[in-house]
KOLFI-176463 format. One record per residue: residue number from 1; residue in one letter; chain; x, y, z of N, C-alpha, C, O in turn. Coordinates in steps of 0.001 Angstrom, whole numbers, plus 500000, padded with zeros to 6 digits. Example, Ala and Ser with C-alpha at 12.3 -4.5 7.8 and 13.67 -1.06 7.14 Angstrom:
// KOLFI-176463
(node 1; A; A; (513190; 494310; 507800); (512300; 495500; 507800); (513200; 496700; 507800); (514236; 496681; 508465))
(node 2; S; A; (512850; 497750; 507080); (513670; 498940; 507140); (512900; 500030; 507870); (513409; 501138; 508039))
// end
This chain:
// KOLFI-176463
(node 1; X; A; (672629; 854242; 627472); (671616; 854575; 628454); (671634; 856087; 628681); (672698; 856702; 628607))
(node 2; X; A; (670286; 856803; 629003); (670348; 858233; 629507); (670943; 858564; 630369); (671549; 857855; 631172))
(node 3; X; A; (670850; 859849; 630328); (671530; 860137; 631911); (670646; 860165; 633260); (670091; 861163; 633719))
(node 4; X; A; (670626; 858757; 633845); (669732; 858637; 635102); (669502; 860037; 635771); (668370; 860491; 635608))
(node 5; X; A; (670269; 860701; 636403); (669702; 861825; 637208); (668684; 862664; 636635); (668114; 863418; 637424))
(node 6; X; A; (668290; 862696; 635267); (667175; 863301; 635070); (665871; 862811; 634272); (665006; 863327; 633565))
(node 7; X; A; (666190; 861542; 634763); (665347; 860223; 634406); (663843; 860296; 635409); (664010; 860418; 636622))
(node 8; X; A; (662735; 860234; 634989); (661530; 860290; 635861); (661049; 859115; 635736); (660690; 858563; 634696))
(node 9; X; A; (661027; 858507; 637366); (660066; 856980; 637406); (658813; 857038; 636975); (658437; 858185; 637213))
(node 10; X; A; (657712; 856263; 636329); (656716; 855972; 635871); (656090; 856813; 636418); (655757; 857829; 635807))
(node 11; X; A; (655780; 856614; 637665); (654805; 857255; 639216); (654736; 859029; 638572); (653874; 859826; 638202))
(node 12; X; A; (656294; 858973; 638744); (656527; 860708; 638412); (656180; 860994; 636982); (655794; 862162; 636955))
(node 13; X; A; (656134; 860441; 635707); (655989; 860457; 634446); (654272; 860432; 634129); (653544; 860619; 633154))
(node 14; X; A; (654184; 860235; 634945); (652503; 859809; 635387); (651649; 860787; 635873); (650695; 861194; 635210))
(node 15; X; A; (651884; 861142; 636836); (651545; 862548; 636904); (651452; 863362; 636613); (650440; 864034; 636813))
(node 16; X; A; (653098; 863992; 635577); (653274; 865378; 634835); (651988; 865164; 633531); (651126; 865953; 633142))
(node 17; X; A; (652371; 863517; 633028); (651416; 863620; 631498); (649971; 863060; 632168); (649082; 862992; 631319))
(node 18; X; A; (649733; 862818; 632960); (647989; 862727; 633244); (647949; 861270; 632332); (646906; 860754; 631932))
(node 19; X; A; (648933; 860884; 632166); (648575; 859020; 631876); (648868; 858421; 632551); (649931; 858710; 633101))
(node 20; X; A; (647995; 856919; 633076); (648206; 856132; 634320); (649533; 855394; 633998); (650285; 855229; 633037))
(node 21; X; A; (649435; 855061; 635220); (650380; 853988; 634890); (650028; 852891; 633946); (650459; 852783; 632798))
(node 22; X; A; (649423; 852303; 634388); (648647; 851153; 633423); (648407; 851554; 632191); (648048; 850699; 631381))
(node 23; X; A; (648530; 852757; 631824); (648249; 852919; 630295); (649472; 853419; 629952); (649711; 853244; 628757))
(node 24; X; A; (650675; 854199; 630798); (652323; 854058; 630449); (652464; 852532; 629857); (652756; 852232; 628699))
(node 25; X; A; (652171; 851612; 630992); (652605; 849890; 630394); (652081; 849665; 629414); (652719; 849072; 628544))
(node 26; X; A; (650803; 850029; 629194); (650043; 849670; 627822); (650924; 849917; 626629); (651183; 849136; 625713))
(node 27; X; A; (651309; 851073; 626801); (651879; 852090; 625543); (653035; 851182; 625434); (653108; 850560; 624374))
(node 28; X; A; (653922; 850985; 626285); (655119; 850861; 626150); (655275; 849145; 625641); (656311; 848741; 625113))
(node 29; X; A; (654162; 848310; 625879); (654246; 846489; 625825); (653520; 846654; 623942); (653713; 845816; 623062))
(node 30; X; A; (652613; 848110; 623765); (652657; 848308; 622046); (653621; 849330; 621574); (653198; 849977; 620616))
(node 31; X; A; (654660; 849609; 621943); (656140; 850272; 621584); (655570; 851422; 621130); (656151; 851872; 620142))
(node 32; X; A; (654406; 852210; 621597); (653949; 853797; 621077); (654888; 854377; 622199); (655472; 855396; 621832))
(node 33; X; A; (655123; 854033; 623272); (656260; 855314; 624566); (656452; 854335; 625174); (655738; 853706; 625954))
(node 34; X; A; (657942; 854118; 624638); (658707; 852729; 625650); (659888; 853524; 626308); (660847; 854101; 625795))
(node 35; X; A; (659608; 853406; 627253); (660712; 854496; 628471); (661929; 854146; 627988); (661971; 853081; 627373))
(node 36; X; A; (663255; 854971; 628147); (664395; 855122; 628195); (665344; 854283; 628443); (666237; 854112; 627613))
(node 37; X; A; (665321; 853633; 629590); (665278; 852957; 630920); (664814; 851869; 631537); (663989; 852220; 632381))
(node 38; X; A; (664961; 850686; 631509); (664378; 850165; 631959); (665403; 849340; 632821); (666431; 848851; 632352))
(node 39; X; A; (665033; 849246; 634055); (666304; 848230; 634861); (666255; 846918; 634731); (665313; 846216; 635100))
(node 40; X; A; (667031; 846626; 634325); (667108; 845054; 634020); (666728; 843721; 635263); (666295; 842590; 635040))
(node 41; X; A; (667038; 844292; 636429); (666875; 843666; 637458); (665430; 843402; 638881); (665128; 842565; 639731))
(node 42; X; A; (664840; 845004; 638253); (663900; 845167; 638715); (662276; 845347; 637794); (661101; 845059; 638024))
(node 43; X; A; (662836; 845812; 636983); (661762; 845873; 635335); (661585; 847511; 635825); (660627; 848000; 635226))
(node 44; X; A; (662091; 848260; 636532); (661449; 849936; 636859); (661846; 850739; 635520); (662884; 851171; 635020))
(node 45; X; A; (660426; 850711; 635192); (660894; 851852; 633626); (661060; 853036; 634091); (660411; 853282; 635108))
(node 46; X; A; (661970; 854167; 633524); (662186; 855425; 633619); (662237; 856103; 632205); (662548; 855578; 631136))
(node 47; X; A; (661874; 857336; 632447); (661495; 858280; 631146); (662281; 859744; 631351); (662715; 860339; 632338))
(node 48; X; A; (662243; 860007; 629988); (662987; 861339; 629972); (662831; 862538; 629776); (661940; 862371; 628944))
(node 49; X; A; (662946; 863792; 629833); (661889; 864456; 630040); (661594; 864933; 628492); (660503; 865420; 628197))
(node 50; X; A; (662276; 864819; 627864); (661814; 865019; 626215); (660660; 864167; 625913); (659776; 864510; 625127))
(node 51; X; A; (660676; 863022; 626562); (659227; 861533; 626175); (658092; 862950; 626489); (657109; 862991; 625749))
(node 52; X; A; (658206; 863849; 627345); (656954; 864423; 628034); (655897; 865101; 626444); (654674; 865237; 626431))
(node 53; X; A; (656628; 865334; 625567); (655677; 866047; 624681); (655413; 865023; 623274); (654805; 865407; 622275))
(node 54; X; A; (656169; 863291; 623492); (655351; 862270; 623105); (654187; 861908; 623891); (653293; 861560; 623119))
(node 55; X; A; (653891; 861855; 624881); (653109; 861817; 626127); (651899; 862679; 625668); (650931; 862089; 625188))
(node 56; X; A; (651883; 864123; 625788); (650834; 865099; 625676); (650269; 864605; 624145); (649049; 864540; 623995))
(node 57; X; A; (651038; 864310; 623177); (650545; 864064; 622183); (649506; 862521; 622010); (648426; 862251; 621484))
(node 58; X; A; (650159; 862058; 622490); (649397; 860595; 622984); (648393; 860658; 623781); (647343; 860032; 623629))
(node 59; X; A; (648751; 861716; 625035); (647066; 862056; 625544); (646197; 862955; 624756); (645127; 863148; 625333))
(node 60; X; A; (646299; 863515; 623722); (645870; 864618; 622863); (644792; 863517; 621642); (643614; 863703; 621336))
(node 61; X; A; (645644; 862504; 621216); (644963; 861757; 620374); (644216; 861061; 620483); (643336; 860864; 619646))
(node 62; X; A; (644393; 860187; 622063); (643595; 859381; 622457); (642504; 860211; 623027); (641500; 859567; 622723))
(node 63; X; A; (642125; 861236; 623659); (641054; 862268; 623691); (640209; 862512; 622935); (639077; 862961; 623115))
(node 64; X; A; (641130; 862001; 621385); (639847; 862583; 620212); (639598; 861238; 619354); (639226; 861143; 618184))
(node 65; X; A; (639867; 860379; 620144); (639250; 859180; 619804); (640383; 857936; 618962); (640031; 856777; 618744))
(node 66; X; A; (641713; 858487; 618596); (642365; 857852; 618334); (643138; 856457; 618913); (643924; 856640; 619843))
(node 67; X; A; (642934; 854886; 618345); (643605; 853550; 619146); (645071; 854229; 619069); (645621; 855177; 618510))
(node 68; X; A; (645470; 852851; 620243); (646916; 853139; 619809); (647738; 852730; 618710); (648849; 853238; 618561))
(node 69; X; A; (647147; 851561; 617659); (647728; 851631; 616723); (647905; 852558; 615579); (648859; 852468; 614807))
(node 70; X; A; (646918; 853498; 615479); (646947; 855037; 614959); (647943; 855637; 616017); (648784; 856243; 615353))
(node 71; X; A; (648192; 855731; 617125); (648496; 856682; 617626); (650157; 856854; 617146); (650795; 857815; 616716))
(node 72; X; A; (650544; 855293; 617472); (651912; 854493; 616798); (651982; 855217; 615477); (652799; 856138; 615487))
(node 73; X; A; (651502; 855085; 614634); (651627; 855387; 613091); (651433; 857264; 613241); (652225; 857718; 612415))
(node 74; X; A; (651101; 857803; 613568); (650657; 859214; 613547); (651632; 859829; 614506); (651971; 860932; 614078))
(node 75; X; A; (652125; 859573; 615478); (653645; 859861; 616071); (654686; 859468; 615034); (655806; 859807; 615414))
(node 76; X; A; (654686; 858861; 613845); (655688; 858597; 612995); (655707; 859549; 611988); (656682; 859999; 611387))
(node 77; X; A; (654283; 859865; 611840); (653996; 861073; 610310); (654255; 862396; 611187); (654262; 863406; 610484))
(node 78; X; A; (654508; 862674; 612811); (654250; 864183; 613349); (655007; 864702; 612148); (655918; 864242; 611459))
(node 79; X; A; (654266; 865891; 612141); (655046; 866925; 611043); (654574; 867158; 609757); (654386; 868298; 609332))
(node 80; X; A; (654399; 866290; 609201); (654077; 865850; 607999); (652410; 865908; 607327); (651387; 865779; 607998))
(node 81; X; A; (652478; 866131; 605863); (650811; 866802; 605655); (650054; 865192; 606120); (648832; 865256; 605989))
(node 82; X; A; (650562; 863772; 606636); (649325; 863081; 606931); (648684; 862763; 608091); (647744; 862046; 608433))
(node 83; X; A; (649912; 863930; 608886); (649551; 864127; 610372); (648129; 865407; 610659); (647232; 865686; 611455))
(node 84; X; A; (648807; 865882; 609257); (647117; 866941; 609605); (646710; 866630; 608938); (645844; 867482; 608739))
(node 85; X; A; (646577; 865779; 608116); (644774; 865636; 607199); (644498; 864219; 608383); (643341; 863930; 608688))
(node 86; X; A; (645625; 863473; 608934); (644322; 862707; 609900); (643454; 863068; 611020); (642609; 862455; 611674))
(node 87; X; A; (643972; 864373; 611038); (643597; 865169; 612177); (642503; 865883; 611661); (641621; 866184; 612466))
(node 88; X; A; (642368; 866237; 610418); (641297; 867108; 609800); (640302; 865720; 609616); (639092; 865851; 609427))
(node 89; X; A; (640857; 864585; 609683); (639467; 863569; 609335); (639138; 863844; 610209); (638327; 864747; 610417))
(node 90; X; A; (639978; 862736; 611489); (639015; 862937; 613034); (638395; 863863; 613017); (637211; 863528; 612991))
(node 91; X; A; (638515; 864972; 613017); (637783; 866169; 613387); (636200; 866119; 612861); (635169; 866304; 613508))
(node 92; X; A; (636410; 865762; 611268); (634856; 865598; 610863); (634615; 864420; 610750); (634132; 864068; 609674))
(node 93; X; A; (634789; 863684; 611500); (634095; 862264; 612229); (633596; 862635; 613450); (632615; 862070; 613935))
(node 94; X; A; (634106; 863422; 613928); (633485; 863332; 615292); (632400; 864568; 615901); (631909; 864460; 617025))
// end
């Protein structure tokens, strides 16, 4: 497990990345950003602050029109030339 003290509840994880909650749960029940954390007793997911720039990227893709099952697969290629040529498609699709 992380180190709780610098663990951010949903609420707070929610705010910094401008994704709802309801679309944190979304993400996380299709394993694209499944929090850190999760308490076994209460179900309270917590996140870490490194998740924050899976987050921006996930709000970045879904902005330009990307599901989350692309989003899943394209967080796996970050880095890589098929992370920018899917990015050069989207682009001239849209």
């Amino acid at each position: 497990m992380a180190e709780t003290t610098s663990l951010m509840t949903i609420g707070e994880f929610s705010s910094l990345t401008r994704l709802s909650v309801r679309m944190l749960r979304h993400y996380d029940a299709h394993g694209v950003l499944v929090p850190v954390d999760v308490d076994p007793w209460t179900g309270y997911r917590r996140y870490a602050p490194h998740q924050l720039r899976d987050a921006a990227d996930i709000r970045n893709l879904r902005d330009v029109g990307f599901g989350v099952s692309a989003i899943s697969a394209l967080l796996a290629a970050r880095g890589t030339p098929a992370w920018s040529a899917a990015l050069e498609l989207q682009r001239e699709t849209v």
